[in-house]
C-alpha positions in Angstrom: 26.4 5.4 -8.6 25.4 4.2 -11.9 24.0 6.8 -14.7 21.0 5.1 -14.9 20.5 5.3 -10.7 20.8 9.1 -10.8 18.6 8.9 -13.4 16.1 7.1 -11.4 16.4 9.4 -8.5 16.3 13.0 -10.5 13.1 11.4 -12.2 11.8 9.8 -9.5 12.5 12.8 -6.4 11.1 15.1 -8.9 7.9 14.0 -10.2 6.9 12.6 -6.6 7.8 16.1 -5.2 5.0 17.0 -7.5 3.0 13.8 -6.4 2.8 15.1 -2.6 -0.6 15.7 -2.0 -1.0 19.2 0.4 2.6 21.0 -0.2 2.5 24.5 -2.4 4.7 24.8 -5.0 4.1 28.7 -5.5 6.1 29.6 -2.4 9.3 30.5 -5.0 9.8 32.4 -7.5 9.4 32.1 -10.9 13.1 31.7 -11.6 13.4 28.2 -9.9 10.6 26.7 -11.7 12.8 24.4 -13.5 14.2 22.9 -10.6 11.3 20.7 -9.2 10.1 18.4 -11.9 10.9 16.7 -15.1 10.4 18.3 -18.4 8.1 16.8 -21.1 10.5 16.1 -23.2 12.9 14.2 -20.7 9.2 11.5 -21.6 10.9 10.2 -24.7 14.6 10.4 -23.4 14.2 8.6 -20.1 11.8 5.9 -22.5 14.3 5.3 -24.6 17.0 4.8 -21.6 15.0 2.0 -20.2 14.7 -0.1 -23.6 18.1 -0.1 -23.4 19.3 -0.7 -19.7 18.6 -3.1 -17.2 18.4 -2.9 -13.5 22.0 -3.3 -11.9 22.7 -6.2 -9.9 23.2 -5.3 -6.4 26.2 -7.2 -4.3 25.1 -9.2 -1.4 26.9 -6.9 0.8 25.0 -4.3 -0.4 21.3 -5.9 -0.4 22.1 -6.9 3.3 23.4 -3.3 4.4 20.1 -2.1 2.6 17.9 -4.8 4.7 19.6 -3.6 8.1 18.5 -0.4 7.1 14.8 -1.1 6.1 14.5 -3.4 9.4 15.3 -0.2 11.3 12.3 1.4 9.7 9.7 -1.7 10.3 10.6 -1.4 13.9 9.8 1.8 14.3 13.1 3.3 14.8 14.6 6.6 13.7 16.0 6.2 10.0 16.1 9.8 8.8 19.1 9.5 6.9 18.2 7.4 4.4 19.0 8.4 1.2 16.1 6.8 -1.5 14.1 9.2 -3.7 11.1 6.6 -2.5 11.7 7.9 0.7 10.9 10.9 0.5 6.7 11.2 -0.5 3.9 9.3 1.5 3.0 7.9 -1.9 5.7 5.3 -1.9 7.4 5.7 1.7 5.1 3.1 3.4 7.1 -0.1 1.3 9.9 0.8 3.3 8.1 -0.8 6.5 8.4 -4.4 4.8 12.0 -4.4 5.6 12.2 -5.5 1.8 15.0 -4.3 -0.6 13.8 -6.2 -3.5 10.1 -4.6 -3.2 11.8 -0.9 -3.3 14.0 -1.9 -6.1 10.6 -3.2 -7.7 9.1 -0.1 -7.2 11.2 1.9 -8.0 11.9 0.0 -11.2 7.9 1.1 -12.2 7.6 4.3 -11.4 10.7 5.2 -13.8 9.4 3.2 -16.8 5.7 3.8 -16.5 4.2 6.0 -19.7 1.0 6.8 -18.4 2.9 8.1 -14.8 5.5 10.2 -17.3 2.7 11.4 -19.5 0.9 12.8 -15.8 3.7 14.6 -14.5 4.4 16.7 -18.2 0.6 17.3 -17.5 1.1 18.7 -14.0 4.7 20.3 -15.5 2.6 22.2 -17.7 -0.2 23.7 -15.5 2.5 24.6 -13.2 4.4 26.5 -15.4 1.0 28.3 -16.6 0.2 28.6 -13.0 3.6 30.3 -12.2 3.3 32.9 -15.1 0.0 33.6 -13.6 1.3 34.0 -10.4 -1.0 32.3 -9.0 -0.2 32.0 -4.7 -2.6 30.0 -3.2 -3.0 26.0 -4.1 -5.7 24.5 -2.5 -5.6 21.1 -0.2 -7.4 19.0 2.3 -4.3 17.9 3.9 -2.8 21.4 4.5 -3.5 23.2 7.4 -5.8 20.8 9.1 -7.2 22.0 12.4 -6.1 19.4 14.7 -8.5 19.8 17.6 -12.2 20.7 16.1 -14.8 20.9 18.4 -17.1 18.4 17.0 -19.7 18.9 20.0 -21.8 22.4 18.4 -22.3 22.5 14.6 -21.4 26.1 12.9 -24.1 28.5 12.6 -21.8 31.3 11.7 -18.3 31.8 10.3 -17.1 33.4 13.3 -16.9 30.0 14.9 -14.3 28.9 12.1 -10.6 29.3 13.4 -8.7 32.5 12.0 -6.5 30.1 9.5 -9.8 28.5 8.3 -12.0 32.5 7.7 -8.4 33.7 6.3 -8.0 30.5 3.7 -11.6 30.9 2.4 -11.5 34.4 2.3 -8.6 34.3 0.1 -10.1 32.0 -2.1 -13.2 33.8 -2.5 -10.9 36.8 -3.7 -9.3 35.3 -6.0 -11.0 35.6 -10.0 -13.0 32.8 -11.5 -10.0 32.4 -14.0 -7.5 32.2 -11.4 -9.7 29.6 -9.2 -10.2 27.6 -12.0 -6.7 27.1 -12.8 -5.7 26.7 -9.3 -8.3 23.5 -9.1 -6.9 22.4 -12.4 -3.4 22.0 -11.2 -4.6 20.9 -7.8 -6.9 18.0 -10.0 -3.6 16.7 -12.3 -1.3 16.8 -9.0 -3.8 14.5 -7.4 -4.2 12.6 -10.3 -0.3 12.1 -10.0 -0.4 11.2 -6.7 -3.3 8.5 -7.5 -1.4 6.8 -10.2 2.2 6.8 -7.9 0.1 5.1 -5.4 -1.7 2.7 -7.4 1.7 1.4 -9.0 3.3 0.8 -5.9 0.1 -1.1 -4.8 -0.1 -3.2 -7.5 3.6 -3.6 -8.1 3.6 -4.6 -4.2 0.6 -6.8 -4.7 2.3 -8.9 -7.6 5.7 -8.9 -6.1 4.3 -10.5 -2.7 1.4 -13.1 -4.8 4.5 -14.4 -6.4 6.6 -15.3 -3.6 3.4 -16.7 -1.8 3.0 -19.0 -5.1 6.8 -19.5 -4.8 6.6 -21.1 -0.9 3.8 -22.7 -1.7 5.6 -24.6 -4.4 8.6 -25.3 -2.0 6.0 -27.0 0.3 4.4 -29.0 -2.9 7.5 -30.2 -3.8 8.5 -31.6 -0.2 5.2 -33.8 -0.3 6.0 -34.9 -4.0 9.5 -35.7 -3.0 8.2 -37.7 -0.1 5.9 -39.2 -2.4 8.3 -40.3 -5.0 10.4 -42.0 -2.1 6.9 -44.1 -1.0 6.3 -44.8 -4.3 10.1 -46.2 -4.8 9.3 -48.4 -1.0 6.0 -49.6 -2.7 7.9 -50.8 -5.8 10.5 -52.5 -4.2 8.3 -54.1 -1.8 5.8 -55.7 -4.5 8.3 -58.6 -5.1 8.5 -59.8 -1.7 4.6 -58.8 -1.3 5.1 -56.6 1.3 2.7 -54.2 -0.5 -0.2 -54.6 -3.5 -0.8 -53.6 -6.6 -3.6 -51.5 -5.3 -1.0 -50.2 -2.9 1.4 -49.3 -6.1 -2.0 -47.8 -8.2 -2.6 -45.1 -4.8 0.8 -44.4 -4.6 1.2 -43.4 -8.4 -1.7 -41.6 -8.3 -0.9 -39.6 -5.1 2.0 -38.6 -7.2 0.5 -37.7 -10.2 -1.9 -35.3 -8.3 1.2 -33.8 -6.4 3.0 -33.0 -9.8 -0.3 -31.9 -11.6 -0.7 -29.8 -8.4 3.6 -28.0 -9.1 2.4 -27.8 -12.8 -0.7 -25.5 -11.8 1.5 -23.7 -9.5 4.4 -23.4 -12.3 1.8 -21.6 -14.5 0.7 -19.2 -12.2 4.3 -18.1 -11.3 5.2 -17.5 -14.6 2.1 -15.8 -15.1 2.7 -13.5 -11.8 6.2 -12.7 -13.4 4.9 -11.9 -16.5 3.1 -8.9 -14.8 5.3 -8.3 -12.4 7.9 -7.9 -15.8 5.1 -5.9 -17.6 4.7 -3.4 -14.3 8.4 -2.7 -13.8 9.5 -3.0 -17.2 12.7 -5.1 -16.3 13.5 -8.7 -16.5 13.7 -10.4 -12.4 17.0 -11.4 -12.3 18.4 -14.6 -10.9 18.5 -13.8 -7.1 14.8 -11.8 -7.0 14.0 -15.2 -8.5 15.7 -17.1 -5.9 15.4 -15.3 -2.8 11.1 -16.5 -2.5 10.3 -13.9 0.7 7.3 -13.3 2.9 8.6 -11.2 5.6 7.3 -11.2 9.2 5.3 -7.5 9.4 6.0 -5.9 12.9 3.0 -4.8 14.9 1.3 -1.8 13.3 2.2 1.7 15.3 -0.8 3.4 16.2 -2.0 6.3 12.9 -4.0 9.6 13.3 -6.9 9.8 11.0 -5.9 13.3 10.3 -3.3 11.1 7.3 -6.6 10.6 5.8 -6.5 13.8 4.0 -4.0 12.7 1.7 -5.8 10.1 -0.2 -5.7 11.5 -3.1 -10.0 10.0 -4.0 -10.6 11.5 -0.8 -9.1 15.0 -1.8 -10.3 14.8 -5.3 -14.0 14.7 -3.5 -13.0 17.7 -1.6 -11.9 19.6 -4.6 -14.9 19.1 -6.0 -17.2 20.4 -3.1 -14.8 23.7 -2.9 -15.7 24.4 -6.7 -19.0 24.5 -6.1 -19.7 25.3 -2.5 -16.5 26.6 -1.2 -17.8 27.8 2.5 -18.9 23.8 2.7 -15.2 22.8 1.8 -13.5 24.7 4.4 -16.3 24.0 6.8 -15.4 20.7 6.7 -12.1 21.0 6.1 -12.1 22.7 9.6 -14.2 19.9 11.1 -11.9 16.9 10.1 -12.3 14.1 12.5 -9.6 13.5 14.8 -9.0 9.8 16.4 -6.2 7.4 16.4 -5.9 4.3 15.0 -4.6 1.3 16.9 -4.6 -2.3 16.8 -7.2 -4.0 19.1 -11.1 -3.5 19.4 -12.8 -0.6 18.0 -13.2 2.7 20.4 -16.6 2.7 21.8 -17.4 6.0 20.4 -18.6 5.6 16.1 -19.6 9.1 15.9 -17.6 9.2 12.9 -18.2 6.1 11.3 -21.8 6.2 10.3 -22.7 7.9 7.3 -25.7 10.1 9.1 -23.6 11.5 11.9 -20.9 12.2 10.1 -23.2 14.5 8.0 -25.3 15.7 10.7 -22.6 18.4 12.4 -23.6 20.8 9.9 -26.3 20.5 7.3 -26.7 24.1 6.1 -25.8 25.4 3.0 -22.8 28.0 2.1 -25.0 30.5 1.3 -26.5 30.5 5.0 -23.3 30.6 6.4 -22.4 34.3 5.1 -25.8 35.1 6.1 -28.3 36.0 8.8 -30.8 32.7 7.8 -29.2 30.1 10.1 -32.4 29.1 11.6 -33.4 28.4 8.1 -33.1 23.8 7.3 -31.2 23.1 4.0 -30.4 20.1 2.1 -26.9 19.3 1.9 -25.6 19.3 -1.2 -24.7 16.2 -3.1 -20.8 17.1 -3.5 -21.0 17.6 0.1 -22.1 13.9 0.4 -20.0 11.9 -1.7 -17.4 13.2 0.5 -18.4 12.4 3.9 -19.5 9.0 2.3 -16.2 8.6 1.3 -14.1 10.0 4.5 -16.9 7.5 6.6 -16.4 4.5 4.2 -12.8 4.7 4.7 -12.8 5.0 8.4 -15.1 1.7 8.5 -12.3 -0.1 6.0 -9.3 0.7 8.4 -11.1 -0.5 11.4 -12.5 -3.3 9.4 -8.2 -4.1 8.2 -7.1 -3.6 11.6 -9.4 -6.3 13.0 -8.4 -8.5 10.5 -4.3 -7.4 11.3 -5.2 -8.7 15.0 -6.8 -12.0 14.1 -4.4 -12.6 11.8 -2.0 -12.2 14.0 -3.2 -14.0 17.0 -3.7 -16.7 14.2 -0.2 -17.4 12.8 1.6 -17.2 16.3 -1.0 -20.0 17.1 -0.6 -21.7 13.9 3.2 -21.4 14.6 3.0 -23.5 18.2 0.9 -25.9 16.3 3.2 -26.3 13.5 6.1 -26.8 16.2 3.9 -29.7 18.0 3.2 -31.5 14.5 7.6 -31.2 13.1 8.3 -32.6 16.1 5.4 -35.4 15.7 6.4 -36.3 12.4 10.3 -36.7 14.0 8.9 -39.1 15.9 6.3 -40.7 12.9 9.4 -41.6 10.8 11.4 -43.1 14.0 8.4 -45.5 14.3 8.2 -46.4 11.3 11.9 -46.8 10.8 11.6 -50.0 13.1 8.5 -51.0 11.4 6.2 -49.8 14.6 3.5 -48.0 12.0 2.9 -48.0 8.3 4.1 -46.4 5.4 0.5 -44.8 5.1 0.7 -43.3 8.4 4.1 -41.8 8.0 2.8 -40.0 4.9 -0.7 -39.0 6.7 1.5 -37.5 9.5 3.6 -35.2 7.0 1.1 -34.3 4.8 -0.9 -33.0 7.9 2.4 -31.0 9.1 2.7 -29.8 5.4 -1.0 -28.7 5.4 -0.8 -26.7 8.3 2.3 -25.1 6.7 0.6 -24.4 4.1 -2.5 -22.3 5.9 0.5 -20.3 7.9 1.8 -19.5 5.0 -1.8 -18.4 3.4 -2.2 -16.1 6.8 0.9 -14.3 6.2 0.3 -13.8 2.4 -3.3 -12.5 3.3 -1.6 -10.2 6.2 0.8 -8.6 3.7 -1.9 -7.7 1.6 -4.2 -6.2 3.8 -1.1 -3.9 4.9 -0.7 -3.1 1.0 -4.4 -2.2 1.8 -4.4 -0.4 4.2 -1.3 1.6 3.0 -3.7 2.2 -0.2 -6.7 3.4 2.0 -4.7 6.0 3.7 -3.3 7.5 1.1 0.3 6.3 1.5 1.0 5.3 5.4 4.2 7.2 6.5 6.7 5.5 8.6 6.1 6.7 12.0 9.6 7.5 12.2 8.4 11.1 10.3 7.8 13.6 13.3 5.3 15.5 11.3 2.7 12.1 10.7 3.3 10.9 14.2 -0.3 9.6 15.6 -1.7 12.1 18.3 
């Protein structure tokens, strides 16, 4: 292993330790604090490392050993012994279900050279290491301790209807000083924002990386039709002499051309334009064989998700943290009451009782202040904290069922698109035969392959649109974990 790989994964393993949305850090003591994360000044050192190195060139063998891996993971199947700092935090695990090495490399690539990432994780450094001298225990997150099975069927008129772990969390917040809340919250905020920033690089990087190889087939296809056309146009020439074809004939042909190459010109740009970012996001130069190797790869069906993943999107929890500063009996009340459902391809359960904006807010509409009291028969507005999160938690709900609609027809449509494209090769075989012995015309033979090429080319839109509403949907959930981690399995 290369210096500048361990690098990668001390860097990497550390600050997305810090990155994981819902895991303490103040279970140790205060003797191990250095042990977790990177120090603020390892910013400049690791900065200067990657003006000056450049990602190592992986052997086939390896790359194809690292692809049999991945594969393992898009099916489904147990990987646990893989050994990638990216692995390890729902953040960045979810690229390993594309079953593609050069993505991970990618990613991994941006999360070691990106300032603004490096310059987050020396904040959170900091407030930890102010939160450990304070000896502060308690770190507060949506995603821990969920209660897996609410009874969403009575609202909560008193607190003795939370569970014991929710009455014993809040009252241990609610002992704790105003100084000591406040700078639990703080650290909880600059971890999230962490977490936000790791996921929103991975999305983009996987966004650009997978735009540029659509661009890339595309062009493959654009330059079968202007290689074809360049042979017609050859045919025409030769055949003017004998008058087998026109000079109008010769004037379509060489402008069919001329619209195929202005067509690869356009396409040229925008390549070079999508590796320009893709440069600027990683901070390495592509090398020859990322550059070579143009890949789309064919996304196995999604495994079914429990909602209860939801509460690690770090906008989601960011929401949350803001209702427990204010109102922090709301917070756990619906912390308690997360919606439970699972997620699976197909049509919508019948049930939207958590979808719609006014039910999800109607369980409970009381304020905190009732709640420790004896006024429950008392209406209350609900506060407007308490809002922008169930907005939120609703909206994304709606999104996923909205993606995995589109996953399904998308699906349905390529494996049709597929038999078509099958039925229109083998009609074009049999096109160029016929005209071969001068049964059709040159015009038909090109009519015939540009409709193959066509239909190739939609295919090959409705796979690039598929990988990106999995990059989507990865984004919306905070980081989908493979199912292959016991802890995230869907219910």
């Amino acid at each position: 292993m290369s210096d500048l790989t361990a690098k990668i994964r001390m860097l990497v393993a550390g600050l997305l330790g810090l990155g994981l949305v819902g895991c303490s850090l103040y279970h140790r003591g205060g003797n191990d604090s250095d042990d977790s994360s990177v120090r603020s000044n390892q910013h400049s050192e690791v900065a200067a490392d990657t003006v000056q190195e450049k990602s190592p060139v992986r052997t086939k063998a390896l790359f194809d050993q690292q692809a049999a891996v991945y594969q393992t993971v898009a099916g489904n199947q147990p990987a646990q012994d893989i050994d990638h700092p990216l692995f390890n935090t729902e953040q960045t695990r979810w690229i390993f279900m594309f079953n593609d090495p050069a993505l991970v490399e990618l990613v991994e690539k941006a999360l070691e050279h990106n300032a603004s990432l490096l310059a987050q994780a020396a904040r959170v450094k900091s407030l930890e290491d102010q939160a450990r001298a304070a000896r502060v225990k308690m770190y507060p997150s949506l995603s821990l301790g969920l209660n897996q099975n609410p009874n969403t069927a009575r609202s909560l008129e008193s607190p003795e209807e939370l569970s014991q772990t929710a009455q014993l969390e809040l009252q241990r917040w609610q002992a704790l000083s105003d100084e000591t809340q406040a700078l639990s919250l703080a650290f909880a905020r600059e971890k999230n924002a962490f977490s936000q920033q790791a996921l929103h690089l991975t999305k983009t990087v996987a966004t650009a990386w997978y735009k540029l190889n659509y661009l890339r087939k595309q062009s493959e296809l654009v330059q079968q039709r202007i290689d074809t056309l360049k042979n017609a146009l050859r045919v025409v020439e030769q055949g003017i002499s004998s008058e087998q074809y026109s000079s109008l004939n010769l004037a379509q042909r060489q402008e069919a051309l001329s619209e195929g190459q202005g067509h690869m010109q356009f396409l040229q740009q925008l390549i070079t334009e999508q590796v320009v970012l893709l440069q600027s996001l990683t901070g390495v130069t592509l090398d020859q064989k990322q550059l070579a190797m143009p890949m789309l790869p064919a996304l196995n069906e999604l495994s079914s998700f429990s909602s209860l993943l939801l509460a690690q999107q770090p906008q989601l929890q960011d929401h949350w943290l803001t209702l427990l500063q204010h109102y922090p009996e709301r917070a756990i009340v619906n912390k308690e009451y997360f919606p439970v459902q699972v997620f699976s391809l197909g049509e919508p359960p019948a049930d939207k009782t958590i979808y719609t904006l006014d039910n999800a807010l109607s369980t409970s509409i009381m304020p905190a202040s009732a709640l420790l009291s004896n006024e429950v028969n008392k209406k209350y507005l609900i506060s407007e904290q308490e809002r922008k999160y169930q907005r939120k938690l609703s909206d994304t709900v709606n999104k996923i069922n909205t993606l995995l609609g589109d996953e399904t027809a998308m699906t349905r449509q390529i494996e049709t698109g597929l038999q078509k494209l099958s039925e229109l090769r083998e009609n074009t075989q049999k096109v160029l035969r016929q005209y071969t012995v001068g049964q059709i015309s040159l015009q038909q033979l090109l009519n015939s392959q540009k409709e193959m090429l066509d239909h190739e080319a939609n295919i090959l839109f409705s796979r690039h649109q598929q990988l990106q509403n999995r990059v989507i949907l990865n984004s919306l959930v905070g980081g989908l974990p493979t199912q292959t981690i016991r802890s995230n399995q869907a219910l």
